[in-house]
N, C-alpha and C positions, 0 to 999 in steps of 0.2 A: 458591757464595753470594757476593756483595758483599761485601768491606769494607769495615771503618768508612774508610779513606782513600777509598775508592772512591765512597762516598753520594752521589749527586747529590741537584736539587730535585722533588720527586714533582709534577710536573706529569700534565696529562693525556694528554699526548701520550708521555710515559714510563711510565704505566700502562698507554695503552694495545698498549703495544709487551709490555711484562709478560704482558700477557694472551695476545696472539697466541704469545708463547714457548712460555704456559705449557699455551695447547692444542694447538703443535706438538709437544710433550714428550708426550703424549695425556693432558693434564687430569688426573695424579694427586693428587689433596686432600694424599696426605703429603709432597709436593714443593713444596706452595704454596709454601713461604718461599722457596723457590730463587727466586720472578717476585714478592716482594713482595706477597703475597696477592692479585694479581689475576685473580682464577677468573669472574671474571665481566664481561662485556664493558661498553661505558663506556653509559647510558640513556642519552643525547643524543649521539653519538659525533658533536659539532661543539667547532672551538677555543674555548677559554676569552673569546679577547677578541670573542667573538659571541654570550655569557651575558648575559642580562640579571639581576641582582642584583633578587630579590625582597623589594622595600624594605618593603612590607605586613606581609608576613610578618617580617622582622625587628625589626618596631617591635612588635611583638605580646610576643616577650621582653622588650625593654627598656621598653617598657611596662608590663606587670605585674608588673617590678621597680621601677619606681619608683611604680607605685598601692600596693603593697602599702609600700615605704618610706613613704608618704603615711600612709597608715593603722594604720603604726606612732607615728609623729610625733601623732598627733592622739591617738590612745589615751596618750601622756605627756603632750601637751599636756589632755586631761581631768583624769589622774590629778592634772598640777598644780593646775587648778583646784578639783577635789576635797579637795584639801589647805586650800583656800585657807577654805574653806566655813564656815560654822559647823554644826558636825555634830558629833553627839557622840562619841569616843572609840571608840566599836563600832560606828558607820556608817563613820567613817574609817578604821578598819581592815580593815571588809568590804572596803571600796570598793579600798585598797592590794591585798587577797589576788584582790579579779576580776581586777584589772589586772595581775595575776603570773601569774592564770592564762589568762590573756588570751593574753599575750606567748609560753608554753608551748605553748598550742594553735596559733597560729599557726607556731611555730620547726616542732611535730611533723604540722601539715599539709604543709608543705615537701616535710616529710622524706620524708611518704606518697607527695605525687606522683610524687618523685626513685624511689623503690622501685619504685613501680609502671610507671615507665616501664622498668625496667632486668629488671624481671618481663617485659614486651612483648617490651623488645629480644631479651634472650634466647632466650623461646619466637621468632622469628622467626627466631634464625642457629639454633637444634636445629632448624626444619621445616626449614631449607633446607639444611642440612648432611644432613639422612636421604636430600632428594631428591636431592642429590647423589651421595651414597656410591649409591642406589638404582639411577640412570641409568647409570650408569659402573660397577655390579658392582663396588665397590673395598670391600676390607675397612678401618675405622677405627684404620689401626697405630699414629697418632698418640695416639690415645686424645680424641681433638676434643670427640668428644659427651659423656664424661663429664665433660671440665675444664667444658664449658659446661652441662652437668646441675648440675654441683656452685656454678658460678655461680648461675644458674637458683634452686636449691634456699636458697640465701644470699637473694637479694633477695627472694624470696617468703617468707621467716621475716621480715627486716626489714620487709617489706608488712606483715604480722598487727602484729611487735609495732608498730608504730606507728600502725595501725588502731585498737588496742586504748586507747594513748595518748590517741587524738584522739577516743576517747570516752568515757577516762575525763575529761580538762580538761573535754570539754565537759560531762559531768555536772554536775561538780563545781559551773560558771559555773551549769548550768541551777539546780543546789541553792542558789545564792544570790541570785539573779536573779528565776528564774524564767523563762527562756530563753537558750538557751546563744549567740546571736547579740549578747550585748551590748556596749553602746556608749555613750557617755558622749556631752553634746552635740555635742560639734567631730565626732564620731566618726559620728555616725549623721545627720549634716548632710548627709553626702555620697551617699547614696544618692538623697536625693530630688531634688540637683543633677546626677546623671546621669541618673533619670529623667525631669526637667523637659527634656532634650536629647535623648531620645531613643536611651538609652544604655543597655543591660540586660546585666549578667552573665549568665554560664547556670548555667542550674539544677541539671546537672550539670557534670563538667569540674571541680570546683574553683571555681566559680565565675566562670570566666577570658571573657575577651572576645574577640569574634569581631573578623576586620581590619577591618570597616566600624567599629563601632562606636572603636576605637581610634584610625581616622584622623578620625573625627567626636570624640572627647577632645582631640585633641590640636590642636584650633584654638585661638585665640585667647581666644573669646567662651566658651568652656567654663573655658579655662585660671582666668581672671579672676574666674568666675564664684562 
């Protein structure tokens, strides 16, 4: 194995050297970390400086981190105006406990999406560590498939409870509201300014947006808009 003096930078062209070792050695799964876990060969096995960086897709993250930042902003930007109002003592206090559960429902939809992709990731290194151990007759000395069972079984408890969360908040808004999508003016302004552009959430997903629509947000004449 490597020493830590020894670490160089994990390029591809040092991965891919990892891999050919690690299938001259005959590919045993409980030797991976001797080749830096590369058991599996490189999908485009061309140098790095002939990648093209998929700008689309990366604006898509930072995107729906800053729409979602937006629409934190605006929901305190109502709650202030809300404040401001003349309204009695028990509208403005409703109005303060939506907007708390507001904030809750949003932190524990996050939370859901984070779980549920780490539910996915999971089940995809268990299918493909069985196929592995399968092809090659190798027994699991490592014990691989149940550390990643036992991961596996952790994010999908975190899935439910936070499932459960993101439907009890939104009860809760629907109990006060009377629908659990609420939004205060600054807050519900914006929907019909991405629809006027040609701009739609999905329906599943989270509600997240596809790259067209994200490179069409982020012009100018949206921006302003």
């Amino acid at each position: 194995e490597r020493m830590a003096a020894d670490h160089q930078p994990r390029t591809l062209e040092l991965l891919a050297q990892d891999h050919q070792q690690y299938v001259a050695a005959g590919s045993k799964l409980a030797q991976a970390k001797r080749f830096n876990n590369a058991i599996r060969p490189c999908i485009l096995p061309i140098p790095i400086s002939n990648a093209i960086v998929p700008v689309l897709h990366l604006d898509l993250g930072i995107f729906s981190w800053m729409f979602e930042a937006l629409l934190q902003d605006l929901k305190q930007l109502d709650l202030a105006l809300g404040a401001r109002c003349q309204v009695s003592d028990a509208d403005a206090e409703a109005f303060q406990k939506v907007c708390t559960l507001h904030g809750q429902l949003s932190a524990e939809e996050q939370l859901l999406r984070s779980a549920a992709e780490r539910v996915a990731q999971t089940q995809r290194q268990l299918e493909f560590v069985a196929i592995h151990l399968r092809q090659h007759g190798q027994v699991d000395e490592l014990g691989v498939v149940a550390n990643l069972q036992e991961v596996h079984t952790s994010a999908a408890q975190d899935l439910n409870r936070h499932s459960q969360l993101v439907s009890k908040f939104g009860n809760q808004i629907a109990a006060l509201t009377g629908t659990k999508s609420f939004a205060g003016p600054c807050g519900a302004s914006v929907e019909p300014v991405l629809q006027s552009h040609g701009i739609q959430r999905q329906v599943y997903h989270g509600g997240a947006f596809i790259g067209n629509h994200v490179h069409q947000a982020l012009k100018p004449t949206v921006v302003t808009a």
